[in-house]
C-alpha positions in Angstrom: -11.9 9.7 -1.2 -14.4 7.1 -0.9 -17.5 7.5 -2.2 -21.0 5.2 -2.0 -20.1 3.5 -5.5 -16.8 2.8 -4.1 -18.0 1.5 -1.0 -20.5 -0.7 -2.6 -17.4 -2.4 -5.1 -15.3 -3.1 -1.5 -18.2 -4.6 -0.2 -18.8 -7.0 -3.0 -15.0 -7.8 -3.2 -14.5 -8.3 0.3 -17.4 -11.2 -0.4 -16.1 -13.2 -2.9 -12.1 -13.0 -2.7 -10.9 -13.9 0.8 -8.0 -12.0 0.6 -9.7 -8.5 0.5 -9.6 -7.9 4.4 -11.4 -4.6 4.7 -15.4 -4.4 4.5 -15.0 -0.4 3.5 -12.0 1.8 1.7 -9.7 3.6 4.3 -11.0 7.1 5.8 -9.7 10.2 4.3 -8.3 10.5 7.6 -6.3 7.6 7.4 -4.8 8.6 4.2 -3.7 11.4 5.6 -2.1 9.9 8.5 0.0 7.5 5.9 1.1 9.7 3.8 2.1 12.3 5.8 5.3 10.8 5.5 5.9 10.8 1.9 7.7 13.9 1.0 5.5 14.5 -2.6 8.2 17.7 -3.5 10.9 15.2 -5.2 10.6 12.5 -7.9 10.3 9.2 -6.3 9.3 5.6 -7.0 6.5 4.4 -4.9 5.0 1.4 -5.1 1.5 0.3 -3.4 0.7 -3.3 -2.2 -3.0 -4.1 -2.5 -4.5 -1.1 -3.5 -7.9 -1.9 -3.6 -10.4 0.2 -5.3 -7.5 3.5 -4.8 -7.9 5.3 -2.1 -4.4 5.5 -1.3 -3.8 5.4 -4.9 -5.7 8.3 -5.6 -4.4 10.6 -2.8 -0.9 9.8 -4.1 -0.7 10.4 -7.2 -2.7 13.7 -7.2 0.0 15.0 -4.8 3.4 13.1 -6.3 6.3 15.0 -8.1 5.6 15.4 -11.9 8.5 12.6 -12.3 7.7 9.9 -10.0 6.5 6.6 -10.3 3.5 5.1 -8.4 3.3 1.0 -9.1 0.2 -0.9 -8.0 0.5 -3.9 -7.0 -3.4 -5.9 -6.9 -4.0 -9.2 -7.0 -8.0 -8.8 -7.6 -9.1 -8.5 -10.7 -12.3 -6.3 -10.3 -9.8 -3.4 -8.2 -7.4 -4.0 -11.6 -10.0 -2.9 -13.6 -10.8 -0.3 -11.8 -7.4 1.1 -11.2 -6.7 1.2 -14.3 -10.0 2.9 -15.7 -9.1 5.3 -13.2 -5.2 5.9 -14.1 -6.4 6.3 -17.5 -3.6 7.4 -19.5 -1.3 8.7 -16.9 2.1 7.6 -17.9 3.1 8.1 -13.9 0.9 5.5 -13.1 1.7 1.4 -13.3 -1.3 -1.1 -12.5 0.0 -4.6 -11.9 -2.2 -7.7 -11.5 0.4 -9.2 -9.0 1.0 -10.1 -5.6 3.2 -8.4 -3.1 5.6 -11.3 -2.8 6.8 -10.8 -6.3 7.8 -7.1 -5.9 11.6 -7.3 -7.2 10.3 -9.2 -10.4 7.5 -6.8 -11.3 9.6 -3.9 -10.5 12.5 -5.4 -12.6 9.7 -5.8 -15.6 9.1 -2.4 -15.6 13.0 -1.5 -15.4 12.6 0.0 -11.7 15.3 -0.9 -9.7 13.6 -0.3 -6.4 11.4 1.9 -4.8 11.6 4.8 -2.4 8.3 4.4 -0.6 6.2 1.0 -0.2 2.3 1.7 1.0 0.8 -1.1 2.1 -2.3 -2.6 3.8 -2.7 -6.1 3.2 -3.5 -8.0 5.7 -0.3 -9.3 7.8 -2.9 -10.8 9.8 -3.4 -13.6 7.2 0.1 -14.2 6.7 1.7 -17.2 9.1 5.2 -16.0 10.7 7.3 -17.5 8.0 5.8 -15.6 5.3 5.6 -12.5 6.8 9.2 -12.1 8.0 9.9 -13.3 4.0 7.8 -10.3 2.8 9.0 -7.8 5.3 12.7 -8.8 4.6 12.0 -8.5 0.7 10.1 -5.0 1.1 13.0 -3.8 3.1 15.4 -5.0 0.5 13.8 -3.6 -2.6 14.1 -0.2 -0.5 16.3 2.5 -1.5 18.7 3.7 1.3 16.5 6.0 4.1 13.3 4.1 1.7 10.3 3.7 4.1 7.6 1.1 4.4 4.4 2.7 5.1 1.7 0.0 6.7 -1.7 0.4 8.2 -3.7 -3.0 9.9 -6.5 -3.2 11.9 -4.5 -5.1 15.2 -1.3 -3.9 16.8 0.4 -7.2 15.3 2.5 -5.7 13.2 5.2 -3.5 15.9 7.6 -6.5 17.2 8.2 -7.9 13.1 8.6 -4.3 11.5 11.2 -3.6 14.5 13.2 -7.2 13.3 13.5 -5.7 9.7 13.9 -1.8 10.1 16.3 0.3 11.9 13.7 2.6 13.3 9.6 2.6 13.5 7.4 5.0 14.4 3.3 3.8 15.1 0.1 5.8 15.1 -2.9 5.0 16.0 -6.1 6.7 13.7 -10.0 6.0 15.3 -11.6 7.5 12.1 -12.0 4.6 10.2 -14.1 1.9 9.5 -13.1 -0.6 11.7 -11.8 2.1 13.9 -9.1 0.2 15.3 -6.3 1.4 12.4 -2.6 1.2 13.4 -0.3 3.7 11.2 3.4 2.4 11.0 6.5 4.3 9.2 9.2 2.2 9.2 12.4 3.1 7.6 15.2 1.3 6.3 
C-alpha cells in the first residue's frame, strides 16, 4: 500500500513526465474496489496499463493464482525501475517499458495470446476521442471471452465510450482517495 517513500517518487514523477496523471498512488481502498472483481482462485493472464510505482501491482500479485501471469505495462522509466526492483525474481511477474497502445505486440513478445483481466488507470482524460475509442477497441480485443477491463479515472468521462466497446458495465464510485473523486468501472467483454 502506499507508503511516504512511495508517495514522495509519485510526486516527483507526476512533475517531470506529463503523462503521470495522479499527484499520489491509489488508496488501499481503491484497490480494493478494483479488484474485487478479479477472481484470484484460477490461473489467469492479467495485464496492468500504467502501473505506476505498484500499487495495483502489488495487491495483485500477492493475491493471484500460483500460475497466472501479471504484465506491466509503464511507459516511465523511474516506475520501471522500481517495478522491477520490486518483482525481483518472480517469474509470475513481466515489467514492460511500453505504452498501452502496443498491448497485442508486447503480449505477442512474451508468447501471451491475450489476457483475462486488463487494470488500468491512465488517464482517458488526455486521450482525444479518436484515440481513445482505438485503445478501448484494442483492449476489448486482446480480451479473452467473458475478459474484463477494469478502469479507475478521476471524472465520470469514461461511462458512454466503455458502454460503445463492452456488452455490459458496471460503475462505482470510491471517495477515499486522493483526489477523492475516483470512478471504479468493470466492463466485460
Amino acid at each position: 500500500m502506499p507508503t511516504l517513500k512511495g508517495t514522495f517518487s509519485y510526486i516527483k514523477n507526476f512533475l517531470k513526465d506529463r503523462n503521470v496523471a495522479a499527484v499520489a498512488p491509489s488508496s488501499r481502498f481503491l484497490v480494493r474496489r478494483v479488484c474485487k472483481w478479479i477472481d484470484f482462485d484460477r490461473p489467469a493472464v492479467i495485464v496492468e496499463y500504467g502501473p505506476g510505482n505498484g500499487v495495483f501491482s502489488e495487491y495483485i500479485w500477492e493475491r493471484m493464482h500460483p500460475e497466472s501471469t501479471l504484465l506491466l505495462i509503464e511507459s516511465n522509466s523511474d516506475f520501471v525501475k522500481m517495478l522491477t526492483q520490486r518483482a525481483g525474481d518472480d517469474p509470475r511477474v513481466i515489467v514492460e517499458e511500453g505504452r498501452a497502445e502496443d498491448v497485442v505486440d508486447i503480449l505477442r513478445a512474451h508468447g501471451l495470446d491475450g489476457a483475462d483481466y486488463i487494470v488500468s488507470g491512465i488517464p482517458f482524460s488526455f486521450l482525444d476521442e479518436d484515440a481513445r475509442h482505438a485503445l478501448l477497441a484494442r483492449t476489448r480485443d486482446v480480451l479473452s471471452e467473458e475478459g474484463k477491463f477494469l478502469v479507475y479515472q478521476n471524472y465520470n468521462h469514461l461511462e458512454e465510450p466503455l458502454r460503445e466497446h463492452f456488452s455490459a458495465v458496471t460503475k462505482e464510485y470510491e471517495p477515499r482517495n486522493i483526489p477523492p473523486t475516483m470512478f471504479a468501472y468493470e466492463a466485460v467483454k
